[in-house]
Every structure is written in structure tokens, then in C-alpha cells.
ChimeraX commands (.cxc) that place a marker at each C-alpha (Angstrom):
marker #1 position 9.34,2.34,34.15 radius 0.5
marker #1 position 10.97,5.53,32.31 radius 0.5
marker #1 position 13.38,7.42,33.78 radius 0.5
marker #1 position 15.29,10.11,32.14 radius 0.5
marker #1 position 18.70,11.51,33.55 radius 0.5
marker #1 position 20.30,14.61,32.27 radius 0.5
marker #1 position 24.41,15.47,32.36 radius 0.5
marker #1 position 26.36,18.61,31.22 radius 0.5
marker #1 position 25.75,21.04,33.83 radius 0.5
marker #1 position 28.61,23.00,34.96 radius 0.5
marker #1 position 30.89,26.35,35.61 radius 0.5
marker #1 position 30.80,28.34,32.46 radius 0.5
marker #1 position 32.17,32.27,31.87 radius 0.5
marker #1 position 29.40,34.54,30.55 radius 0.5
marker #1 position 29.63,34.69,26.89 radius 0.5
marker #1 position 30.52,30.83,27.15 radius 0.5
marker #1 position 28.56,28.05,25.45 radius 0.5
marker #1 position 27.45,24.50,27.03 radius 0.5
marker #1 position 25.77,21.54,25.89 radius 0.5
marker #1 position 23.27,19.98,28.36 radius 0.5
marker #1 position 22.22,15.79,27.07 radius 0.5
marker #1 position 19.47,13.63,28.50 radius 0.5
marker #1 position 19.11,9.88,27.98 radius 0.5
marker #1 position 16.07,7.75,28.58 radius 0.5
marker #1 position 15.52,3.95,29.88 radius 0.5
marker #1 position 12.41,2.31,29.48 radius 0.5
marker #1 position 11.59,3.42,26.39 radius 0.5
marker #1 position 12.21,5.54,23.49 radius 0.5
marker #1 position 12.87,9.06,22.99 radius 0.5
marker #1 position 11.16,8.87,19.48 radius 0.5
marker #1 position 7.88,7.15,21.20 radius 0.5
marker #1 position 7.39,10.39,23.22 radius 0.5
marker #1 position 4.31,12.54,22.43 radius 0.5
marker #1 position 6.65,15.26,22.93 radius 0.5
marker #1 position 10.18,15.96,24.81 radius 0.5
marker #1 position 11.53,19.58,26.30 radius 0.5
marker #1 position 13.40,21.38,28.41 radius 0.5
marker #1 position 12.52,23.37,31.61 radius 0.5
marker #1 position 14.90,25.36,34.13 radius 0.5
marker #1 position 14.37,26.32,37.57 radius 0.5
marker #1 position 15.88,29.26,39.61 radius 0.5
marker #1 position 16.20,29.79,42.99 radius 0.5
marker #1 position 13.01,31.34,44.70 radius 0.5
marker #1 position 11.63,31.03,40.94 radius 0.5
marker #1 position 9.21,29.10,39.17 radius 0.5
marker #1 position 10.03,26.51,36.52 radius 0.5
marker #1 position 9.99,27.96,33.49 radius 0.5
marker #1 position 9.54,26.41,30.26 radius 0.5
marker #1 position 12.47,26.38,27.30 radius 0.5
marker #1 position 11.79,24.29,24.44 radius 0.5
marker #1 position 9.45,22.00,23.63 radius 0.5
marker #1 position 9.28,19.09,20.34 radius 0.5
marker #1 position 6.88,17.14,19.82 radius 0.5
marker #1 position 7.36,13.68,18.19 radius 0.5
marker #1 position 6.83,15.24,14.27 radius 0.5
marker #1 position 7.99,18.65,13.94 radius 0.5
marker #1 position 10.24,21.40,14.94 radius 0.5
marker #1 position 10.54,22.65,18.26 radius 0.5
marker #1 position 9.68,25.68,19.88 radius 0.5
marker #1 position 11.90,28.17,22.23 radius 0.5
marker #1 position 10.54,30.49,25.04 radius 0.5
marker #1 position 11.45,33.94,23.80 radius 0.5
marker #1 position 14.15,34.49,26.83 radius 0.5
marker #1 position 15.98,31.66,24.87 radius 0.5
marker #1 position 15.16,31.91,21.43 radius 0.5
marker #1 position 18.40,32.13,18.68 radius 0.5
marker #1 position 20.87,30.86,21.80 radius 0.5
marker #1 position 19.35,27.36,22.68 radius 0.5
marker #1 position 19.02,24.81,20.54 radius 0.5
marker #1 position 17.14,21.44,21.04 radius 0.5
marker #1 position 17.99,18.24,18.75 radius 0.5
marker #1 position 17.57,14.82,19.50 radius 0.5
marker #1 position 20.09,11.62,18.27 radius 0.5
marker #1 position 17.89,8.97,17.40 radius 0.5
marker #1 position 20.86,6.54,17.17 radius 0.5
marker #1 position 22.29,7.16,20.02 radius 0.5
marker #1 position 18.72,7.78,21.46 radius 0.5
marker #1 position 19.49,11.73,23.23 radius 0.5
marker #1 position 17.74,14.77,23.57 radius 0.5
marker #1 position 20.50,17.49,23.60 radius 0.5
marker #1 position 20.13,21.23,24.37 radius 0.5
marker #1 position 22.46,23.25,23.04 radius 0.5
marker #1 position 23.12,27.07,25.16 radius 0.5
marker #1 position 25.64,29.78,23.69 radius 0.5
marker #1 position 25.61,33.19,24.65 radius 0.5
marker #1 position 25.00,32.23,28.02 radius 0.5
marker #1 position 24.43,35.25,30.87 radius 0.5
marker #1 position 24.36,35.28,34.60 radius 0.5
marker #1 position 20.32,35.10,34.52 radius 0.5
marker #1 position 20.41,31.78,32.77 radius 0.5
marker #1 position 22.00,29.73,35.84 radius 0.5
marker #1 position 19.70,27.49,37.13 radius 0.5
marker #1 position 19.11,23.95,37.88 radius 0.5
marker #1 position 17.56,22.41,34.47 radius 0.5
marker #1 position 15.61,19.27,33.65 radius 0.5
marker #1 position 14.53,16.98,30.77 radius 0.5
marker #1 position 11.11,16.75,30.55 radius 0.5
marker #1 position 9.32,13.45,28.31 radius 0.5
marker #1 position 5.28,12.97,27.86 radius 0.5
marker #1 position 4.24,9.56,27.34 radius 0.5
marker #1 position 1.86,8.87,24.18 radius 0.5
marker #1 position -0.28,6.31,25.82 radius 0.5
marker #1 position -1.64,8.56,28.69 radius 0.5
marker #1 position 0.20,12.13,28.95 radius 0.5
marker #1 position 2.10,11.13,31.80 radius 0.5
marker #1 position 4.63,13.07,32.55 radius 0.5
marker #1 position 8.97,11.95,33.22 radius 0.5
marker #1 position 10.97,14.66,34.64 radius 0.5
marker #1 position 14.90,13.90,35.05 radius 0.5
marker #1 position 16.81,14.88,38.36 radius 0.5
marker #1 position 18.41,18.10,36.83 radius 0.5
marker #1 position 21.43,19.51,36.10 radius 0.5
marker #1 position 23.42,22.49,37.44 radius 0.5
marker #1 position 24.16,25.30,35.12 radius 0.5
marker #1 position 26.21,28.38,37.16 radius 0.5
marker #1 position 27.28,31.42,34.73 radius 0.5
marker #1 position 29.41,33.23,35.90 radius 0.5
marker #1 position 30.16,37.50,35.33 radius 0.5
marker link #1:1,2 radius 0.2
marker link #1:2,3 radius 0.2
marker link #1:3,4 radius 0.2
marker link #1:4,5 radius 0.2
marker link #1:5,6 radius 0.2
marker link #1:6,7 radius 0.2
marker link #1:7,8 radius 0.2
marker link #1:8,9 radius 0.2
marker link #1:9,10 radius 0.2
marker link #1:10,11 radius 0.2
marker link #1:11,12 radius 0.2
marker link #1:12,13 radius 0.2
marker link #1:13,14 radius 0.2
marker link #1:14,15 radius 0.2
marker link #1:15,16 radius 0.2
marker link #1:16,17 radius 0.2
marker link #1:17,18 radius 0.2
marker link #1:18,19 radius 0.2
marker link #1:19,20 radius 0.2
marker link #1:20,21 radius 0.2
marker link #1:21,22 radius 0.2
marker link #1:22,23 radius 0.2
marker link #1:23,24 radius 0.2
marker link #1:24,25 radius 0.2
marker link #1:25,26 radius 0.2
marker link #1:26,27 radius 0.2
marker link #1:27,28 radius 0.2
marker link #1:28,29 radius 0.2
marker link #1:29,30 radius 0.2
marker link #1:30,31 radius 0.2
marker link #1:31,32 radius 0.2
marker link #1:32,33 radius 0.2
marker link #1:33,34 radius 0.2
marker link #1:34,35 radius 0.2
marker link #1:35,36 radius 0.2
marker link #1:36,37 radius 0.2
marker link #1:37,38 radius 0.2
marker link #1:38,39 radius 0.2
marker link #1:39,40 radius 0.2
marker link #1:40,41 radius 0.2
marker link #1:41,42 radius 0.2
marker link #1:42,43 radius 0.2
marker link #1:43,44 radius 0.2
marker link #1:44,45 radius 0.2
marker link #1:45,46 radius 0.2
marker link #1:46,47 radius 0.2
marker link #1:47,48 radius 0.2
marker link #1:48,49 radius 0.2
marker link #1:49,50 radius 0.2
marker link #1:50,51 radius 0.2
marker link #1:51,52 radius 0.2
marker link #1:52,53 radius 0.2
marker link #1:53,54 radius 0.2
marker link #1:54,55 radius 0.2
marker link #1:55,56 radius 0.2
marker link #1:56,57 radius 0.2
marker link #1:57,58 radius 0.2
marker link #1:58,59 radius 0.2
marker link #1:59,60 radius 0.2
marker link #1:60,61 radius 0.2
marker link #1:61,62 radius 0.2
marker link #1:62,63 radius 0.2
marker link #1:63,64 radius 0.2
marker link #1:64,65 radius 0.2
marker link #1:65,66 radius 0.2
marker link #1:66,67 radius 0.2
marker link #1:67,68 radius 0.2
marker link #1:68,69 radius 0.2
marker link #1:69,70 radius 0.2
marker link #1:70,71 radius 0.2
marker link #1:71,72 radius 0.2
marker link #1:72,73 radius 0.2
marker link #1:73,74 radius 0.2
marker link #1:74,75 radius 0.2
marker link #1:75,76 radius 0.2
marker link #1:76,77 radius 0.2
marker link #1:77,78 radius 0.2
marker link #1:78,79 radius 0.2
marker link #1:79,80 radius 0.2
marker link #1:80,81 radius 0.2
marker link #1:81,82 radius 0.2
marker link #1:82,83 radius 0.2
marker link #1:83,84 radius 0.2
marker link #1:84,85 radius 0.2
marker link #1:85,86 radius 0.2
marker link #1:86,87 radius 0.2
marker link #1:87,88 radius 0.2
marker link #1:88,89 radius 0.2
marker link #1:89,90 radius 0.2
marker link #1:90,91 radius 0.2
marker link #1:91,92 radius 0.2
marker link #1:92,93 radius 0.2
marker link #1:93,94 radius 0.2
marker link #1:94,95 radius 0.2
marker link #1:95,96 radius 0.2
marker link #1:96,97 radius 0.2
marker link #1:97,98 radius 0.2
marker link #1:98,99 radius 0.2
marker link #1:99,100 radius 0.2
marker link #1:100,101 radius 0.2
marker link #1:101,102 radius 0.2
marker link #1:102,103 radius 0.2
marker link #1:103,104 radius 0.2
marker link #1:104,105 radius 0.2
marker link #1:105,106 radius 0.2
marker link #1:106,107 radius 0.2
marker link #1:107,108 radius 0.2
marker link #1:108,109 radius 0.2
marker link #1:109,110 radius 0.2
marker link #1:110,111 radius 0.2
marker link #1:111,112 radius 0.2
marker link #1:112,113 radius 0.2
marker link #1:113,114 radius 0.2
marker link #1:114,115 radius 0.2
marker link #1:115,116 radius 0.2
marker link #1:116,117 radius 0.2
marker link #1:117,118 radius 0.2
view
């Protein structure tokens, strides 16, 4: 059974940079067809960040793109998504996303908090 769990969330200033991790049991982060990030507002939709897939480099939703960075520790076996520049827009709860190789299925994590404050 996978389960991924993220950790990072917090208070930060606007301006202010954070660094968001997410760790997986039951398998792999390497073994994943591909691994992301996604970040829900309130009375919003989830919206996608960035995704990687297993070989290559990832993509970034234009609302995100040259102030988030994804990388992923394969020692230490974590997905990491780096935020700088943050604004008052980009608060939100957000969540690790994994998609199995064997069948597409798809792991969300329980999220983590991100308030920006003006």
C-alpha cells in the first residue's frame, strides 16, 4: 500500500521563500510513472503545478514557472518543491501527487498548508 505524506507548509511573508518535501512508503519514488505537485484554494479547483515523469525534466504551470522548483533525492528517496517569490494568491493547501507504473493509479498525500501573508 503507498502512501505519500507531505511536510513544510507554513506562515511565510510575501516575497519569502519555502520548501515543501514529500516522502513515500510502499514503494519508490523512482518506480513512479510520474510524480507532481497540485494546490488547492479555497472555493477553487485543484490546480496543477509541476509534473516529472520518471525520465526527464519536469514541467511548471505557467502561474509558477521560474519560482517553483521540483527535484527529487533519490537517496534519501523525496520529492521536494521548492517556492520563492511567494504572493498572497499562492496560499493554499498543497499535495504530492505519485502515478503508479503498473496501472496509473493514482496516490495523493494529505496536504500541506501554505498561508502568505501581505
Amino acid at each position: 500500500q503507498v502512501q505519500l505524506v507531505e511536510s513544510g507548509g507554513g506562515l511565510v511573508q510575501a516575497g519569502g521563500s519555502l520548501r515543501l518535501s514529500c516522502a513515500a512508503s510502499g514503494s519508490s519514488m523512482f518506480r513512479f510513472e510520474t510524480v507532481g505537485w497540485y494546490r488547492q484554494a479555497p472555493g477553487k479547483q485543484r490546480e496543477w503545478l509541476a509534473t516529472r515523469p520518471r525520465y526527464g525534466s519536469p514541467r511548471y504551470a505557467d502561474s509558477v514557472k521560474g519560482r517553483f522548483t521540483m527535484s527529487r533525492d533519490n537517496v534519501k528517496d523525496m520529492l521536494y518543491l521548492q517556492m520563492t517569490s511567494l504572493n498572497p494568491e499562492d496560499s493554499a493547501v498543497y499535495y504530492c501527487n505519485a502515478v503508479a507504473v503498473e496501472n496509473g493509479q493514482n496516490y495523493w498525500g494529505q496536504g500541506t498548508q501554505v498561508t502568505v501573508s501581505s
